[in-house]
Each structure stands twice: as C-alpha cells, then as structure tokens.
N, C-alpha and C positions, 0 to 999 in steps of 0.2 A: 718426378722426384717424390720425396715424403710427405704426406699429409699432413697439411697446417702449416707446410713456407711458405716464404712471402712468394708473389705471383710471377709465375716463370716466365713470362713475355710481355712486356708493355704496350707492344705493337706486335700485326702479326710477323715473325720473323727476325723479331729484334730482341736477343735475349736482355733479362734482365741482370745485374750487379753479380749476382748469387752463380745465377746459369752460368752464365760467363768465366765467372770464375772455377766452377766445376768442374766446365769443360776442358779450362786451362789447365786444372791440375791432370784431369785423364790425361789430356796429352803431352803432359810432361810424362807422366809414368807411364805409356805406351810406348816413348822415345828410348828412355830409359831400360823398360823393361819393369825395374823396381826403384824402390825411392822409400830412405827414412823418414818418418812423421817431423823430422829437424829438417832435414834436408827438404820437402814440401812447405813448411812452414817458412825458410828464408826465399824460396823461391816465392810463394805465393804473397807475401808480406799480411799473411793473418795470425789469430792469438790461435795458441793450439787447441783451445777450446772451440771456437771456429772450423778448424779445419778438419777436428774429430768429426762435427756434423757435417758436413763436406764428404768426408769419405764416408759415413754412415751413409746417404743418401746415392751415393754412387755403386757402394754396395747391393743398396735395396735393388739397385735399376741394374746390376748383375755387370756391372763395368770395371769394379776395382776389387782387389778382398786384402783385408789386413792381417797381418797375422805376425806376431813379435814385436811388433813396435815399426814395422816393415809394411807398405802399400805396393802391391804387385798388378800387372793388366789381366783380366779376365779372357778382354774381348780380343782373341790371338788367332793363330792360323786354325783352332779348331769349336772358337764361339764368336758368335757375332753382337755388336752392343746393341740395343734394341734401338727400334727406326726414332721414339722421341725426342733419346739423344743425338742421335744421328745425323738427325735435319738439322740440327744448329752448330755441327764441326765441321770444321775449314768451310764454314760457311763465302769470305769473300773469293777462294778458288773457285767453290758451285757455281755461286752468282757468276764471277767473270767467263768460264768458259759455256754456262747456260746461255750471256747476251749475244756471245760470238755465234752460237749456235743459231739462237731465234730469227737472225739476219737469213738464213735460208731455209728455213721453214715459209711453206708457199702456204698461203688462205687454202681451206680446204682438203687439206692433207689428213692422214689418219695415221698415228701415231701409237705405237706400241709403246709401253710403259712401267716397268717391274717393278720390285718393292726399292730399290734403289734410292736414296732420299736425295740424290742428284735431278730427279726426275720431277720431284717439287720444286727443285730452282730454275727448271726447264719450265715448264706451268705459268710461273710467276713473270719469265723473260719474255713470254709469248703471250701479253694480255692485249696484244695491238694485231697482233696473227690473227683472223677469224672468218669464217669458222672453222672448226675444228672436229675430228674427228679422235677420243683417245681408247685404247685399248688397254686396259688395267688391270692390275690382280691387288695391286694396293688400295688399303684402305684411307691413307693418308693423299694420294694422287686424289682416289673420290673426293673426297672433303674438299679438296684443292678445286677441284673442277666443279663443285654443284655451288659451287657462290658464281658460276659465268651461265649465262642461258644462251652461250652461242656454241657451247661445247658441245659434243654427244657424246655421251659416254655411255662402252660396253664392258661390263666385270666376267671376270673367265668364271666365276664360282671358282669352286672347293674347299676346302677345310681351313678354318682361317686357325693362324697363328699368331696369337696374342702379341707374342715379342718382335715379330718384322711386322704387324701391321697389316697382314696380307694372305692371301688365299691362296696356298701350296696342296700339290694330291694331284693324283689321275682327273681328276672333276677338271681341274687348270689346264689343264695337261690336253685334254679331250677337245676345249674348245679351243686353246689357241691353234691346232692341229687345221680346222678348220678357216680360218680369216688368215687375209692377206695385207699388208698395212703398207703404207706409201714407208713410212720409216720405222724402224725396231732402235729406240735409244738406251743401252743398256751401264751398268759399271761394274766394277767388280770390287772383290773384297783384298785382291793379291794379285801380283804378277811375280812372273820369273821365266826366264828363258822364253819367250815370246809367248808363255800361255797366260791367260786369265783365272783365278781360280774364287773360289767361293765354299766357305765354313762347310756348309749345309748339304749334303745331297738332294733333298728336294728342291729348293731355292736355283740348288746349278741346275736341276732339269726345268725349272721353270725360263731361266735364262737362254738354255739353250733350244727351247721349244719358240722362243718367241724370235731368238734369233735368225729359227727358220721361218717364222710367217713377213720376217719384214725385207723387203724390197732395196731400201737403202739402210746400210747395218752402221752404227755410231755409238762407239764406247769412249765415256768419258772419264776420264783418270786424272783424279787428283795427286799432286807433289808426294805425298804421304802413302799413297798406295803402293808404290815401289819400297820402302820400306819394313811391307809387309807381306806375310804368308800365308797360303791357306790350302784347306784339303782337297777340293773337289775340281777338276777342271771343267772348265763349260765352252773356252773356244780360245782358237790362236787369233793371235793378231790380223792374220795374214786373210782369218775371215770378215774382218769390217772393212767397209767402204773409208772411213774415216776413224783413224784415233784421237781424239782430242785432249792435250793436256794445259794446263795452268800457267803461269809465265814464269812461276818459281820450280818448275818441275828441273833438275840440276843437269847438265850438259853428258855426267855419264850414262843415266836415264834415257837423254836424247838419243844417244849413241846407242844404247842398248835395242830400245824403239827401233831407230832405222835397220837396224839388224834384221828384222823380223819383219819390219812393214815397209813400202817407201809414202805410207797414207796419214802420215802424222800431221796433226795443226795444235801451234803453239798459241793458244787466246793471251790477248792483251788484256793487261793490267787498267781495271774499271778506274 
C-alpha cells in the first residue's frame, strides 16, 4: 500500500487493522461490482475521511478506481489485482483447503508452483513435509521457500513482472518444457462451463505449460472464484487429477463441478 502507513502485517500472514479492513472493502465492491463512498462507509463503519485513504491506497495498488463519488473493481475478468494483495484474500479458504492438501504430499516430492498466491498457503501447510523439491516462477513462493534449508528450489527465469510477483516469457516457458514434477498445484482467476481461465495471456501460458510438466495435476478454487470471469483459457476440469474447493464453496457450484469433473474434494473448515 501507500508509503508511510502504519505496518501491513504484524506477523507473518496476519494482516494488520488497516489491511484488513481494505481488503474488506475490495471485496465488498468486487461482489457488488460498484458501491457509493455512503454506501462503503455504513458498510465499513469508518469516518469518510478514513475510507477516502482506504480507497486512495487501493487505487495506488490498481484494485479499486473512483470516480463520481462511486468506487468500482478494477481487478475483473480482464485485470488481475497484484499478488501483495492477493496473498491476504480469502485467506482462511487458502489456509483450509492448503492443510487438506499438505496431508498427501509425501517427504521428497517435487512440486510445481505458479504465481498463484494459493501456492503460499501451500508452502506454509507443508513445513512438517521435508524434503522438498519446489519448481517456481514466483517470486513471492522464493521468499516463502529460502527461510527452509530443507527445500530446493528451481526458478524457470524470464521476464519478471512487477505486478504478479513473478517470471512470465518464452525464458519460463523454455524451461518448464524441460522438468517433470511429482505434482503441478495450480489456480485460476475464473471459471465457467468447466473451463478455468486467467486475465493474462502469458500467465495462462505459464499455467498451462506447467500443467504439462506435472504428473499429479491439482487446482485449487476458492468460493469466490466461481463468481468470477476472465479472458484467457489455460485448462478444463476434466484435465486435473483433483479439484479442490473450500467448505463454503455453494451446492450450485458443486453441481456445476461434477458436471465437468467426478475429481472434486470438498476441504473442511480449519
């Protein structure tokens, strides 16, 4: 966020007062679509002096824009919000369906990894898993992984992009082509009709490039992502091994899911 607020995490992972409540308001106004700076402020229970810096900063970070006395979503089926914020929304779905996961992850596995900020709650579920093998293009997975000395981590290169965190290009591209990984754990930005989609054209070629180097294929979808749309297809359901969703993900969802896959698993509530 803006330079000179107060400190956006007390712990690692644990947003602060501020964060928190920022993130509240994106995701009121992504639900919505739009929302008045009244209508935000009885939601939010802050002064509108308050909330003006609130959206000022979510601005900065390319997630919200105002305009008329009106707060709209940026981050929609043709932009994605950048990975900083992204690691702290719907953080306890990540967490829950990340611990469900870590339970079959075997010591010794090697693990494909996207810019995905599902992929950090993965990391953090799996500190009792070891050793490890991770295959990365994020920069925020590195960081995650170089505080463990039982990990190994291999980065694809290529052209990194400020806003995912992460190294998209032919460079990426060249070597996941090359490795083969015990699992490829990926997510996506959107679903509909059994496909997965993704803002970005590069991004969906990185996803789908990794898709094919990994052995056991595992997309993880939170509640909130069926709600959403996006440009670029990278894979159908019906090509993972397993789908995994959150406990609040809604019974039409479910329905839609089994439609397309019969590999669905529903993670219990942490």
């Amino acid at each position: 966020m803006g330079a000179g607020s107060e400190a956006e995490t007390n712990v690692r992972g644990v947003p602060s007062i501020q964060v928190a409540r920022r993130h509240a308001i994106a995701e009121l106004v992504f639900r919505r679509g739009t929302a008045s700076m009244e209508e935000l402020v009885a939601a939010v229970g802050v002064s509108l002096m308050t909330l003006y810096r609130d959206i000022a900063a979510l601005e900065e970070a390319g997630i919200l824009t105002r305009q008329r006395g009106r707060v709209s979503a940026l981050a929609s089926g043709l932009h994605e919000a950048g990975a900083g914020f992204r690691v702290e929304t719907n953080t306890e779905a990540k967490a829950e369906m990340a611990a469900h996961l870590a339970n079959h992850i075997a010591p010794g596995s090697s693990i494909l990894l996207d810019d995905s900020t599902s992929g950090i709650w993965v990391l953090r579920a799996l500190t009792h898993v070891t050793p490890l093998t991770v295959i990365t293009n994020s920069m925020m997975v590195t960081r995650e992984v170089s505080a463990r000395s039982d990990v190994k981590l291999l980065l694809t290169g290529g052209e990194f992009q400020p806003w995912a965190e992460a190294m998209l290009g032919p460079s990426a591209l060249a070597m996941l082509a090359g490795v083969r990984a015990d699992y490829c754990i990926l997510s996506a930005s959107g679903i509909e009709d059994g496909v997965v989609y993704h803002p970005y054209q590069d991004v969906a070629e990185v996803k789908r490039a990794m898709l094919r180097a990994g052995r056991r294929k595992i997309l993880l979808l939170d509640h909130t992502k069926f709600q959403r749309r996006a440009l670029h297809a990278f894979a159908e359901l019906g090509e993972f091994d397993t789908v995994m969703v959150d406990h609040r993900t809604s019974t039409e969802d479910l329905a839609m899911l089994a439609r397309h896959t019969a590999r669905v698993v529903v993670s219990e509530a942490l």
